[in-house]
C-alpha positions in Angstrom: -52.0 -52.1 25.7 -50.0 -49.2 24.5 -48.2 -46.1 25.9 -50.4 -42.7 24.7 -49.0 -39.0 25.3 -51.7 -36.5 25.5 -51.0 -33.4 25.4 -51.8 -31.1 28.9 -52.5 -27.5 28.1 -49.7 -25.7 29.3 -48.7 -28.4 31.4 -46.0 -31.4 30.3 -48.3 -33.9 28.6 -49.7 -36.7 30.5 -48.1 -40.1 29.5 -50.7 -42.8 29.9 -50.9 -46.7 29.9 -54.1 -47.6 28.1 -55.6 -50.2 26.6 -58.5 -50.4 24.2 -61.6 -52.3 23.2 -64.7 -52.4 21.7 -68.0 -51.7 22.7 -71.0 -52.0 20.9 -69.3 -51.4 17.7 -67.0 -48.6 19.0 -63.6 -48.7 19.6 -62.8 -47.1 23.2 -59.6 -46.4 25.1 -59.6 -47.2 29.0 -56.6 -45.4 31.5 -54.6 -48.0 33.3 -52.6 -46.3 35.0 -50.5 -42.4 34.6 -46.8 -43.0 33.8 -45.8 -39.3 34.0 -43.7 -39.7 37.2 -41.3 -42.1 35.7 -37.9 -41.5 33.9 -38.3 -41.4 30.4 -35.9 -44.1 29.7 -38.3 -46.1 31.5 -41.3 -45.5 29.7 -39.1 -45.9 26.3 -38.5 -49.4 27.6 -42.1 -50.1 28.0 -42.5 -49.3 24.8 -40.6 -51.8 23.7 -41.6 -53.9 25.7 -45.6 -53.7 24.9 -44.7 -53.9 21.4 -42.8 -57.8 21.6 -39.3 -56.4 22.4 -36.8 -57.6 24.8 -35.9 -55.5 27.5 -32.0 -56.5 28.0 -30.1 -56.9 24.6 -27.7 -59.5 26.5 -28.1 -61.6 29.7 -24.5 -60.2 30.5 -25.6 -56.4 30.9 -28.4 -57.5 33.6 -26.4 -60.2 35.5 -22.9 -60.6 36.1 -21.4 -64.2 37.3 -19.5 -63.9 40.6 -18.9 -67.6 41.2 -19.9 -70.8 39.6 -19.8 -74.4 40.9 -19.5 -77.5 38.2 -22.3 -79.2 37.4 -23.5 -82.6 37.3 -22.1 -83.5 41.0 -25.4 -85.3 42.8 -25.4 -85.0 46.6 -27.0 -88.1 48.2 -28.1 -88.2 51.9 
């Protein structure tokens, strides 16, 4: 899959998830689904994504720790 900008006439371009294959020899491109609606930042980090990236650099930008309890304590019933 890949992220493909085609341009619109005088419109903005339409920003489209695709993905391709082959058929009979021919390589073909099929529409998954139209990204135009979304924030650019977004589709940048699809990008990324599609190509093997990681989408937070550092598990402390996505999730902060509010509270912690120890570990290894086994409650028995």
């Amino acid at each position: 899959m890949f992220i493909d900008v085609v341009p619109n006439g005088r419109s903005a371009p339409a920003v489209l998830l695709r993905e391709s294959y082959r058929e009979a020899g021919r390589v073909r491109k099929r529409t998954i689904a139209n990204l135009g609606q979304l924030p650019p930042a977004l589709i940048d980090g699809l990008r990324v994504l599609l190509k093997g990236g990681i989408a937070v650099g550092s598990p402390g930008e996505a999730v902060e720790i509010q509270r912690s309890l120890p570990h290894g304590h086994v409650a028995a019933v």
